[in-house]
C-alpha positions as CSV (number, residue, x, y, z in Angstrom):
1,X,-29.1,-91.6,-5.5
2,X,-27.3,-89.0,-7.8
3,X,-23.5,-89.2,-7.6
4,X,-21.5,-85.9,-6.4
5,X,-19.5,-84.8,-9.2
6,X,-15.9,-84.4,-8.5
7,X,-14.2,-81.0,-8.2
8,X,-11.9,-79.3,-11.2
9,X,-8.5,-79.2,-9.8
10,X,-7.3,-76.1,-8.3
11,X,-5.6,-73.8,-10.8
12,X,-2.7,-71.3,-9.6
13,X,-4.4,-68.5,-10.7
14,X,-7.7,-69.6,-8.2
15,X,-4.9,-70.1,-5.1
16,X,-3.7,-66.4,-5.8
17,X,-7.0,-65.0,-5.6
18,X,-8.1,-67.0,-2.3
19,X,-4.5,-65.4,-0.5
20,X,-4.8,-62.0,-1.6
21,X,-6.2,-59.7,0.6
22,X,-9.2,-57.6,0.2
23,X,-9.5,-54.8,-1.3
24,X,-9.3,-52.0,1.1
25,X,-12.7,-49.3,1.4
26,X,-11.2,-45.5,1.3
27,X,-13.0,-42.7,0.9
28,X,-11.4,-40.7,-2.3
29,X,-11.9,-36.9,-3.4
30,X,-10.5,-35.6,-6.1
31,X,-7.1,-32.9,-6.7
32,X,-8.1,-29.4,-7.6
33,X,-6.3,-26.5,-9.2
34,X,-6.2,-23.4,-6.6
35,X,-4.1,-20.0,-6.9
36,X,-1.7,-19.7,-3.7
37,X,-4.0,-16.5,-2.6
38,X,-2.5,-15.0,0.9
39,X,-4.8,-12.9,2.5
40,X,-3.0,-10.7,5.2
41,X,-4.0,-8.2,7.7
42,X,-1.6,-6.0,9.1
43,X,-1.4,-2.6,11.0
44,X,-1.2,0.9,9.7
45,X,-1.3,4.6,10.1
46,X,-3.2,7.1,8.5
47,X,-1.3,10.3,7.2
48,X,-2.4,13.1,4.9
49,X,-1.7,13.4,1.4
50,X,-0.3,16.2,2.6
51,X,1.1,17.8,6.0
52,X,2.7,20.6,7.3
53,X,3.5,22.4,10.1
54,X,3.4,26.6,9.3
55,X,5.7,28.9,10.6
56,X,5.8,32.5,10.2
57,X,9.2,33.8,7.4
58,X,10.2,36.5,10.5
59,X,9.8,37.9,13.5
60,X,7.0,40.0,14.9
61,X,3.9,40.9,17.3
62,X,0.7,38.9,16.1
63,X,-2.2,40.9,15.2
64,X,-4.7,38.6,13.4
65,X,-5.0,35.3,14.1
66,X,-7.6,34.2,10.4
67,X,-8.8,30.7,11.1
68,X,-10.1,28.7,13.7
69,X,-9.4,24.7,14.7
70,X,-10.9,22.6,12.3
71,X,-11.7,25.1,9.3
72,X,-11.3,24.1,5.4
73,X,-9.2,26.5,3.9
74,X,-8.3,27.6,0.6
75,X,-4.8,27.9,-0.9
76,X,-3.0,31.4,-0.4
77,X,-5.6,32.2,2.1
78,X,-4.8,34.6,4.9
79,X,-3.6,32.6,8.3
80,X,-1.2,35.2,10.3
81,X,-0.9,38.7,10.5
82,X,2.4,40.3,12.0
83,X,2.7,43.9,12.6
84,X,3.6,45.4,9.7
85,X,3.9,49.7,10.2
86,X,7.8,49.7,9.8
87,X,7.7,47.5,7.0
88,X,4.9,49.5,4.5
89,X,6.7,52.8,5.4
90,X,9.7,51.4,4.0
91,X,7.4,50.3,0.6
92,X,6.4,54.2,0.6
93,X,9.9,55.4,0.6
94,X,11.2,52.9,-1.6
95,X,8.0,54.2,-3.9
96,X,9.5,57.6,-3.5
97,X,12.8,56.7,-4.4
98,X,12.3,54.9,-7.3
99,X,9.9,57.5,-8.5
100,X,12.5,60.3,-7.8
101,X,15.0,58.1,-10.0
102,X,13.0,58.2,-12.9
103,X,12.0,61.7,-12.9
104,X,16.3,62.3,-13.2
105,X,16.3,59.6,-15.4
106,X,14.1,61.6,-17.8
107,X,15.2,64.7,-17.6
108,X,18.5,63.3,-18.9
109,X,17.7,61.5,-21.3
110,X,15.6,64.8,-23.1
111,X,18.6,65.8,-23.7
112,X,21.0,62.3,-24.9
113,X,22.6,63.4,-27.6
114,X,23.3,67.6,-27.1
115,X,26.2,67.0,-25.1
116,X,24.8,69.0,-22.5
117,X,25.4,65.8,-20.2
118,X,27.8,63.6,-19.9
119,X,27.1,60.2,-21.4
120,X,29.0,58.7,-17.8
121,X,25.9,61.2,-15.9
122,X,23.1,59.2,-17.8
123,X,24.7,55.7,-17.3
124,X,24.4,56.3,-13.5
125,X,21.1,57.6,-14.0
126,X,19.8,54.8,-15.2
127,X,21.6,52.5,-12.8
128,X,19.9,54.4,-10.0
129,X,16.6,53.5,-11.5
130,X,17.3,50.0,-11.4
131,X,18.5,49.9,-7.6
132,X,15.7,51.6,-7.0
133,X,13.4,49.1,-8.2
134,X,15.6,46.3,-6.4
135,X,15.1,48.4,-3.4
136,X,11.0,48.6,-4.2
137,X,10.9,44.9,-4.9
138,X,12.7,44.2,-1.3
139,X,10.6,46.1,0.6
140,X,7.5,44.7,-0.5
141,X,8.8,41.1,0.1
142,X,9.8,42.4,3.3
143,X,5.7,43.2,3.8
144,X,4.7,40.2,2.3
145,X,6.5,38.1,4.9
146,X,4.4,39.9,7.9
147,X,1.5,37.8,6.5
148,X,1.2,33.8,6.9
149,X,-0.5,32.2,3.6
150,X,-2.0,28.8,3.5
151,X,0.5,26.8,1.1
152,X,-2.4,24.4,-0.2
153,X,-6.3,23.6,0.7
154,X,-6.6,21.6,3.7
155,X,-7.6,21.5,7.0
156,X,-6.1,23.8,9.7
157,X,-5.4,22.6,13.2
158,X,-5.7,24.2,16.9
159,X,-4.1,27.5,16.8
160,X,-0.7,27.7,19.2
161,X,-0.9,31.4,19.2
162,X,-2.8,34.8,19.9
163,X,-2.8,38.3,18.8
164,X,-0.7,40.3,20.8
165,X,2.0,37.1,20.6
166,X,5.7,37.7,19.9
167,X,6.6,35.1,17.9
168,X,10.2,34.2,15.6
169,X,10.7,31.9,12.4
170,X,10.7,28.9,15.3
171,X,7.6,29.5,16.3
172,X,4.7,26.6,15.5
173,X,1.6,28.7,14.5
174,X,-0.6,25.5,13.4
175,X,-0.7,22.6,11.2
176,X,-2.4,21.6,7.8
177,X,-3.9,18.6,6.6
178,X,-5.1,18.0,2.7
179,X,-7.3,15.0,3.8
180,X,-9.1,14.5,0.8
181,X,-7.5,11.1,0.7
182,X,-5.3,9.6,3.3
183,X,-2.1,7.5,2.8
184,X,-2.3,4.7,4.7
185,X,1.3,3.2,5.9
186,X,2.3,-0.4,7.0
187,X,4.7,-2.8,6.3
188,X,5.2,-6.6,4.8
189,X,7.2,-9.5,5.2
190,X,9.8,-9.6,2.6
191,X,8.3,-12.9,1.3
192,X,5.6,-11.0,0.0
193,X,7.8,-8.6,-1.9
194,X,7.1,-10.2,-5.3
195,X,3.6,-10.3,-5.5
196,X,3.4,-6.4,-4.7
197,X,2.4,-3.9,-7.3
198,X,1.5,-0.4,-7.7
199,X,-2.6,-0.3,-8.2
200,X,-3.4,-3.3,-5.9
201,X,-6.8,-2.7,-4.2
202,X,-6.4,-2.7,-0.1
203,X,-9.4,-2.0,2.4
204,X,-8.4,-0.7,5.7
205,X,-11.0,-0.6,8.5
206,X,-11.1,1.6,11.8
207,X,-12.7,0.4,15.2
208,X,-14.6,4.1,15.2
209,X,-16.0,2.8,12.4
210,X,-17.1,-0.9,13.4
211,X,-18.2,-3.1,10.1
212,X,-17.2,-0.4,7.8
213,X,-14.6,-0.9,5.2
214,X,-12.7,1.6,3.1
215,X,-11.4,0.7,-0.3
216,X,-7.8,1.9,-1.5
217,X,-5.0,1.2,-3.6
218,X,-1.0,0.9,-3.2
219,X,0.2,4.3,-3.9
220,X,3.9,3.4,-3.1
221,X,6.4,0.3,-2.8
222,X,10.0,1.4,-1.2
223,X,12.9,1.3,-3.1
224,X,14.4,-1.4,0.2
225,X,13.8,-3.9,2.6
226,X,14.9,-2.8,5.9
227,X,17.7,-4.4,7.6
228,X,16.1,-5.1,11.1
229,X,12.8,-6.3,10.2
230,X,13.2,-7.5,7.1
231,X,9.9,-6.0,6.1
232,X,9.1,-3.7,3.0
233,X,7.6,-0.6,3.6
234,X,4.1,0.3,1.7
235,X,1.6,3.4,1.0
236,X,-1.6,2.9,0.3
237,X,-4.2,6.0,-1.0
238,X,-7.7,5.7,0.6
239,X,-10.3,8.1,-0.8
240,X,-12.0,10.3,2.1
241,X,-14.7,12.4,0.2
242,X,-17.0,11.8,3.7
243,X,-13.9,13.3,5.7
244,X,-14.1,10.8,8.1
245,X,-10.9,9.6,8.3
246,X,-8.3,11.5,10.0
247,X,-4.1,11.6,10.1
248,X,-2.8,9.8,13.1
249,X,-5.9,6.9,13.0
250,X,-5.0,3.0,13.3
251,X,-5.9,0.8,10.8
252,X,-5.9,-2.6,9.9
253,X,-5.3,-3.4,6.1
254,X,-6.5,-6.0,4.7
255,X,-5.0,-7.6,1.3
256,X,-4.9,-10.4,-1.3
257,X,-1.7,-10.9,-3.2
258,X,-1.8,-14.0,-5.6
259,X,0.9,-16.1,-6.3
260,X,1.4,-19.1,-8.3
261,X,-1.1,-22.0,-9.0
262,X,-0.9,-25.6,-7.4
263,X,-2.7,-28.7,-7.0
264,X,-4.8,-28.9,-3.9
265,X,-5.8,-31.5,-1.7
266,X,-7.9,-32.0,1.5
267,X,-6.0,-31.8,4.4
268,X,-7.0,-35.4,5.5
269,X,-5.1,-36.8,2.2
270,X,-1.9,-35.2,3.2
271,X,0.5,-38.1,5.2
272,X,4.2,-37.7,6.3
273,X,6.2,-40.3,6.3
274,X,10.3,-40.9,6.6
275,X,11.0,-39.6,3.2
276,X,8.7,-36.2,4.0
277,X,5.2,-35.7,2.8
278,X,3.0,-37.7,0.4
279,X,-0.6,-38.8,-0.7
280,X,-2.3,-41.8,-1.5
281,X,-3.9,-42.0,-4.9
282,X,-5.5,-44.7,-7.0
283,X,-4.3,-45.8,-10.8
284,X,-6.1,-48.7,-12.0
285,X,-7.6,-49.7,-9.1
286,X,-4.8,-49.9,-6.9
287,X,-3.3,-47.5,-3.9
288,X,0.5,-45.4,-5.3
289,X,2.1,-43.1,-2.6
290,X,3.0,-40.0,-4.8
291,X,6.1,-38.1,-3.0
292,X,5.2,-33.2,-2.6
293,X,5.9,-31.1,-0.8
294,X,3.6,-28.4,1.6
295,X,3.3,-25.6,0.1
296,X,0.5,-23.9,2.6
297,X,-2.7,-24.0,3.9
298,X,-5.6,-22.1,2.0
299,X,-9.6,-23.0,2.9
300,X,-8.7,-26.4,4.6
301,X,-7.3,-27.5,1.8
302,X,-3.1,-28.2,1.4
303,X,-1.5,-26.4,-1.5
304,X,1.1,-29.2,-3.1
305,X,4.0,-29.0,-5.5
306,X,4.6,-32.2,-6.9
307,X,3.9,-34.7,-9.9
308,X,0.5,-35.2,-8.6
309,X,-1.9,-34.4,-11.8
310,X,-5.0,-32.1,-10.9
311,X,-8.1,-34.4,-10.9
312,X,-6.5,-37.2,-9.9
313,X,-8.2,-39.3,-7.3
314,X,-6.5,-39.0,-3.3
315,X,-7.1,-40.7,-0.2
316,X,-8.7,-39.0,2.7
317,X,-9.9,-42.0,4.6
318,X,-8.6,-45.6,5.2
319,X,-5.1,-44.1,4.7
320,X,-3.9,-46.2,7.8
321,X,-4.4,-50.0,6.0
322,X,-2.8,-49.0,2.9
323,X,0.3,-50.4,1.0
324,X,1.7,-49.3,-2.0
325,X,0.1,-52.0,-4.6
326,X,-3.2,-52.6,-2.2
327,X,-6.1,-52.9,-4.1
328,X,-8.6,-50.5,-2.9
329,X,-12.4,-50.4,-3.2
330,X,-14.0,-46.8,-3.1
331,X,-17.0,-45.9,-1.0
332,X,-17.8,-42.8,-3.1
333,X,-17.0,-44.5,-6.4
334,X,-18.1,-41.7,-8.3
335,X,-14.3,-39.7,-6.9
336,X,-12.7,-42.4,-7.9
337,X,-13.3,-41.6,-11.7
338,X,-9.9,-40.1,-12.9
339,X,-10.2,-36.9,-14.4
340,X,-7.9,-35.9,-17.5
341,X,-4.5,-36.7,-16.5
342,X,-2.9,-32.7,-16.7
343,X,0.2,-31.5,-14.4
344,X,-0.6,-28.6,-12.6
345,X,0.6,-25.4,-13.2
346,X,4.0,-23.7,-11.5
């Protein structure tokens, strides 16, 4: 019968092995590079590009009313007509006066020179001309105010009066809208202050228009944050070629304003422990809790700021059985591959 062969001493090395623990099955996925993107939604109101409510320069009985509620007008076009008799019988005699003036004028100047006049005589003719002409120029501004011109093309507004109306310099006669784009206002957090520029693209949206979205641009940034709600005041300019949009509407605008670039994990790697947040990752084969900080939220995936290198390998599952030192055996072994070893960018 064949003799057992005896066994080789037990080496120190073999006893270390048998008392170590296993290694430890995680589930790995691998650190990314992402640009801290917010995407907000916040409230606005539409207002014209421009907006004005027209009053008539004087005083007087309306006679013609020249637009209706809703009509596109064209600049210096007719709105208002006041009674205006008194006011062209004073451009008539002012005519005549003037008129009269120069005749005088003329006569003494035919003879400048003779001494048949007095040089004094002509020196007040001529200044009679002039306040003639002031006096011409006066009365026809004077008719000129009986009429109410458009100040710009846009869209009038209900009418608030009638002819036959007596109305003053206080006296709302409609309002006017240039629509052909719409400023869009709203306000943001002062955190976002930074990241705002003139030319950024906005869509608002309208619930009369349900799935529709209209494209725009920051048109203005205040000079302030206001002191209550620490928010910042914006404009943004919406094209309306389709008219479709009107002064006064809600809207909800909707934006993207990038920031700076982080690593990114899955939210299941992020843990907390006494000293704040940290993650698990794996460097040669073993687990090594690497100390960030939250930045935010973005896709379901944690924005961090820390020394963790993008592409490294993190823990997302089997976090609960780790120490720092544990050996750790990857069920997706193919995540556990490190990627070039390059900080992220700040």
């Amino acid at each position: 019968m064949a003799r057992a062969q005896p066994r080789a001493p037990a080496t120190a090395t073999d006893e270390v092995a048998r008392s170590a623990p296993p290694p430890v099955p995680v589930v790995l996925a691998t650190s990314v590079e992402k640009l801290d993107t917010a995407r907000l939604e916040v409230l606005g109101s539409g207002l014209a590009a421009r907006s004005v409510t027209v009053y008539p320069a004087v005083a007087g009985e309306v006679v013609q009313v020249g637009f209706r509620a809703g009509q596109r007008v064209r600049k210096d076009q007719v709105l208002l007509r006041l009674q205006d008799r008194a006011q062209r019988l004073a451009v008539d005699l002012a005519t005549a006066r003037l008129e009269a003036a120069r005749r005088l004028m003329a006569r003494y100047e035919s003879t400048r020179g003779t001494g048949a006049v007095p040089g004094s005589i002509i020196d007040e003719a001529q200044s009679g001309v002039e306040l003639a002409e002031i006096a011409l120029r006066q009365a026809r501004e004077d008719l000129a105010d009986r009429v109410v011109l458009a100040p710009f093309a846009g869209v009038v507004g209900i009418a608030a009066v009638e002819p036959g109306d007596r109305v003053d310099s206080d006296t709302a006669i409609t309002t006017l809208d240039d629509r052909r784009t719409l400023q869009v206002a709203f306000a943001l957090p002062e955190v976002y202050a930074a990241r705002l520029k003139i030319g950024q693209t906005v869509r608002v949206t309208n619930p009369a228009f349900a799935g529709r979205d209209f494209p725009g641009r920051i048109d203005q940034i205040d000079s302030r944050i206001d002191a209550d709600s620490r928010n910042l005041r914006l404009r943004a300019r919406v094209p309306n070629a389709d008219d479709l949009l009107r002064p006064g509407m809600s809207f909800t605008v909707q934006l993207d304003l990038a920031g700076a670039r982080y690593v990114a994990v899955p939210e299941l790697a992020l843990q907390w422990g006494r000293d704040g947040a940290y993650v698990w990752t794996v460097v040669d084969g073993r687990a090594q809790q690497v100390l960030v900080r939250s930045v935010r939220r973005v896709d379901e995936q944690i924005l961090l700021d820390g020394p963790l290198p993008v592409g490294a390998p993190v823990v997302v599952e089997g976090v609960q059985r780790l120490r720092a030192g544990r050996t750790v055996a990857a069920v997706n072994p193919a995540a556990a591959a490190p990627a070039p070893a390059t900080a992220a960018s700040r």
